[in-house]
Structure formats: C-alpha cells, structure tokens
C-alpha positions, 0 to 999 in steps of 0.5 A, spaced: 484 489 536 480 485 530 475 490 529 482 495 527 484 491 523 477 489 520 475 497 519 483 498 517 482 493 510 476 496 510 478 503 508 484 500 504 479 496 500 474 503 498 480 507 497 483 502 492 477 501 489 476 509 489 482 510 485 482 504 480 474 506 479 475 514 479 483 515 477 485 518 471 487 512 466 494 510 468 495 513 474 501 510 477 504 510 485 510 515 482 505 520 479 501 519 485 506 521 489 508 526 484 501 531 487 502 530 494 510 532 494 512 534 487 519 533 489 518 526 493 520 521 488 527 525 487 528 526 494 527 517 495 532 516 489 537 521 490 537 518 498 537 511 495 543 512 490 546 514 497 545 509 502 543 503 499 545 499 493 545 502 486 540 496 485 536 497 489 532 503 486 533 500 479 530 493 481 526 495 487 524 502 488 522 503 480 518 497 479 514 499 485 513 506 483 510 503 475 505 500 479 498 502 478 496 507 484 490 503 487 495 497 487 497 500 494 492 500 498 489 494 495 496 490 497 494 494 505 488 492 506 489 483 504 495 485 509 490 488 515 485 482 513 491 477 514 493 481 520 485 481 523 484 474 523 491 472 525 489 476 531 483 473 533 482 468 538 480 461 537 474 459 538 474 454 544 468 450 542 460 451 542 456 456 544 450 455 548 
C-alpha cells in the first residue's frame, strides 16, 4: 500500500510540475475546470448557495477556485507522501 501511495505522489508532483511549467500564465483551478466541463463551476455554486451556507462559497469554494491550477495536485501529492509514509511499518531493529 506505501508503493501506492509513493507512485500516487509521484504522478501528482509530475502533473503539478507540468501544469505550472507548460500552463498558460495565470491559469487558475476555475479556468481549469472551466476546459473539462464549461458549465461545472456554475453548477458546484448554484449546489452550494443551495445546500450550504451562502458563506461558504463566498469564503471557501471561491478562494479554492482563484488558486493557481498546479497548486492541486501539489496539495495531493504532500498528502499521499504523508500518507506513504504514515503507513509504512516500523523498522523492528537491524538488519543482518
């Protein structure tokens, strides 16, 4: 389950890199999502201002969607390093 979660952080770390090296200037998570599904982010707010607390999209969704688009994958793959080495065993001693 370590090696997962090693080549998890991996891929996220390449990606992020990718974006932030070959991206358009500026690209932000918004914009990004904006390529895959042109109507997503008006959906994820009209589902919010719905369900959830008008603050909640004002301070948390929209400050995640400004953020640079490389900053999510980078965010993933600190947590699956985290988690790669939350999860492996403890060495029990030396080896011989």
């Amino acid at each position: 389950m370590t090696r997962v979660f090693l080549v998890l952080m991996g891929l996220c770390f390449v990606s992020a890199a990718a974006l932030a090296q070959w991206g358009p200037d500026g690209l932000t998570l918004a914009d990004a999502i904006s390529v895959v599904n042109v109507m997503a982010v008006f959906r994820a707010q009209e589902y919010a201002l719905r369900h959830w607390p008008h603050y909640w999209w004002d301070d948390w969704a929209m400050a995640w969607l400004m953020r640079p688009a490389w900053l999510v994958p980078a965010i993933l793959g600190i947590v699956c390093g985290g988690m790669s080495a939350g999860l492996a065993p403890a060495w029990a001693g030396r080896r011989r």
